[in-house]
C-alpha positions in Angstrom: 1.5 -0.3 -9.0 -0.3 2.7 -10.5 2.7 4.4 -11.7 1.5 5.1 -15.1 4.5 8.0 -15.9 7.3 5.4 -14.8 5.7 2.8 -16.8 5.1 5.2 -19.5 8.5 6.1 -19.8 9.6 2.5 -20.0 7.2 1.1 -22.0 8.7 4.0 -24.7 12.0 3.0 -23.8 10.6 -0.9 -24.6 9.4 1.0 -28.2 12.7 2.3 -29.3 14.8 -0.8 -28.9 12.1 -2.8 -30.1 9.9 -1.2 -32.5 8.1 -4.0 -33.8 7.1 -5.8 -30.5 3.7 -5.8 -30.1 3.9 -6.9 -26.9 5.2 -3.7 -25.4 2.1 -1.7 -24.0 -1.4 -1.0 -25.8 -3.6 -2.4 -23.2 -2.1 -2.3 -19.7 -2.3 0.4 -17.1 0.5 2.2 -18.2 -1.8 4.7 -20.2 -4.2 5.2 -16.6 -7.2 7.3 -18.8 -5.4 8.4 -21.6 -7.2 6.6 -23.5 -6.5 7.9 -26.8 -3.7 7.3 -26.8 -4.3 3.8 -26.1 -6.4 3.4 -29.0 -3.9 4.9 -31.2 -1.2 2.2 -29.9 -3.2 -0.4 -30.4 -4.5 0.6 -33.9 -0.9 0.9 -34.8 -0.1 -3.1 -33.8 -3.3 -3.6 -36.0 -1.7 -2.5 -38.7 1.4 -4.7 -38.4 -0.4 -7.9 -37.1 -4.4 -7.5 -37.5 -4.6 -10.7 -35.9 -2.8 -9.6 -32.4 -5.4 -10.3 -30.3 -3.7 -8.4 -27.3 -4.4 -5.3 -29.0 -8.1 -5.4 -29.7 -8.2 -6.0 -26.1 -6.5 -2.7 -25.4 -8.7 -1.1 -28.1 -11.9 -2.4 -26.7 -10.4 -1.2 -23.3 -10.5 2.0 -24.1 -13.3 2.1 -26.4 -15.4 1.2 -23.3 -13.9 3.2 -21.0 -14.4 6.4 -22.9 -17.9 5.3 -23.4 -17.7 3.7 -26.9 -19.4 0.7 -26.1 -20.5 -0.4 -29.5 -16.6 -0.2 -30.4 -15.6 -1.8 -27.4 -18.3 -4.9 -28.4 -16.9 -5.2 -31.7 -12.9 -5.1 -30.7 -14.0 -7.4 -28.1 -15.6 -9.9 -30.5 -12.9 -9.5 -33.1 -10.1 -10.4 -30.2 -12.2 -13.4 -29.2 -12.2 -15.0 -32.8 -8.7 -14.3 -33.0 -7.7 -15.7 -29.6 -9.4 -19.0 -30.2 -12.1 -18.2 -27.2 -10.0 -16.8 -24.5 -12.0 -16.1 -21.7 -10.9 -12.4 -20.9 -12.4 -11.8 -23.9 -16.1 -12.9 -22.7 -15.4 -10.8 -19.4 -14.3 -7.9 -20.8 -17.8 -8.4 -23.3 -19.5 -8.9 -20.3 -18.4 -5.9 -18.5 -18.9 -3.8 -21.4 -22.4 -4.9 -21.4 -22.8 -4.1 -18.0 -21.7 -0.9 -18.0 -23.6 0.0 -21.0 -26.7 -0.9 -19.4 -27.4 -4.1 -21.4 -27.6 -6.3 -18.1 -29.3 -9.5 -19.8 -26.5 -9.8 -22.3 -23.9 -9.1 -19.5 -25.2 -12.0 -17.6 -25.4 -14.2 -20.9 -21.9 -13.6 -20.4 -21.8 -14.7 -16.8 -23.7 -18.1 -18.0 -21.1 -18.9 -21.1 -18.1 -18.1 -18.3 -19.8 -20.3 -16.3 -20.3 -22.6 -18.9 -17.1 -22.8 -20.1 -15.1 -22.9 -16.7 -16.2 -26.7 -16.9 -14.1 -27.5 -19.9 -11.0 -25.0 -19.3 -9.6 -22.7 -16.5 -11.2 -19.3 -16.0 -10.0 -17.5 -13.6 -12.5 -16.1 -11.1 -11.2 -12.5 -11.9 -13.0 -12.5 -15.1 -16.2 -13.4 -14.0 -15.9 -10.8 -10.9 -14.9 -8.0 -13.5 -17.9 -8.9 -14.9 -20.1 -8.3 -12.0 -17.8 -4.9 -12.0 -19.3 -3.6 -14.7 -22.6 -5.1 -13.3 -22.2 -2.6 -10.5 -22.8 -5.6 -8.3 -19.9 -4.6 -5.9 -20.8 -7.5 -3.1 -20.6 -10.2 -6.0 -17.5 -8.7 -7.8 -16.0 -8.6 -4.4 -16.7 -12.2 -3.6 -15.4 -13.5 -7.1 -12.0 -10.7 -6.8 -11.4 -12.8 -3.3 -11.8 -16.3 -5.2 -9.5 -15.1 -7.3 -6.9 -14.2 -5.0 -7.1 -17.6 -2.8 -6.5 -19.0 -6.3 -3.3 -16.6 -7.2 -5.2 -15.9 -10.3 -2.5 -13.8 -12.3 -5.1 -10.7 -13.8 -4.5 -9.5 -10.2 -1.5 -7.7 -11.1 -4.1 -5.5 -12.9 -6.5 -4.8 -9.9 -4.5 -1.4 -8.8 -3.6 -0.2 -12.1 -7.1 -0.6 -14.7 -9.7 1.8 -14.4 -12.4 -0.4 -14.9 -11.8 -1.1 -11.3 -12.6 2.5 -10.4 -15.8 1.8 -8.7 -14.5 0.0 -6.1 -11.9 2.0 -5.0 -13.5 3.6 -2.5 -14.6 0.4 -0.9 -12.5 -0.9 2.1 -12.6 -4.1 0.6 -10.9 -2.8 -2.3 -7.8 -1.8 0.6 -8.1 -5.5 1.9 -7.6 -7.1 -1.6 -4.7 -4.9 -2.6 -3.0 -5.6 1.2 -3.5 -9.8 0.5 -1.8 -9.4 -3.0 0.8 -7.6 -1.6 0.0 -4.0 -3.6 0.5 -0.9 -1.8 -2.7 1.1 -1.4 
């Protein structure tokens, strides 16, 4: 909903009943652009569990977002070995290639999404956050409304993350959050 001092709050709440649940926070939008202190979050599930996959993706999050894109690549590729292949992983490696200015390896992204939506479900979100970081707003736009004709749960996500900045500004952007059923 983009109430990152309510969720904040509750999140710590989360924390103090149940320090050890690595789970609670790290990569959501709870922390908006503090981003620091999502990588300090995250590098503390590490050291409990450093094979949570959750929290490289909230380390690569905010590696990428602060403009630590060689970071980002490596927490991203570490949370895709651990997670077996999930797909977020690829698009979140895909957008952080995108944004970094490496298009070609953003799109080999694009083709192994592609690629591997024939053997498992990925859901069209991921391949539209990849044309997000892109900056191919026509094309992330088209795969942001597959995903929502297909309920495609990352959604929850599309007010709240800051790697949806860019399109913000867009009247599409409006649209999509009115069809989910997210205030603007």
């Amino acid at each position: 909903m983009g109430r990152q001092n309510s969720a904040m709050a509750e999140i710590k709440r989360a924390q103090e009943l149940n320090p050890l649940g690595l789970g609670i926070g790290g990569g959501s939008g709870q922390y908006g652009t503090q981003y620091d202190l999502m990588i300090e979050s995250n590098r503390k599930k590490l050291e409990l569990d450093a094979n949570f996959a959750g929290a490289y993706l909230g380390l690569g999050r905010a590696y990428a977002l602060k403009g630590m894109y060689q970071d980002a690549i490596a927490a991203f590729q570490k949370g895709l070995d651990v997670s077996g292949g999930a797909p977020n992983y690829l698009s979140f490696l895909g957008y952080t290639y995108g944004v970094w200015g490496k298009r070609n390896e953003a799109r080999k992204i694009l083709r192994q999404l592609n690629q591997l939506s024939k053997r498992k479900y990925v859901s069209p979100y991921e391949i539209g956050l990849v044309y997000i970081g892109l900056g191919e707003k026509d094309m992330a736009f088209d795969w942001l409304q597959k995903a929502v004709a297909d309920r495609s749960i990352p959604l929850v996500r599309l007010k709240a993350w800051e790697e949806m900045a860019s399109l913000r500004s867009d009247p599409r952007y409006a649209e999509l959050l009115s069809r989910i059923g997210l205030p603007q």
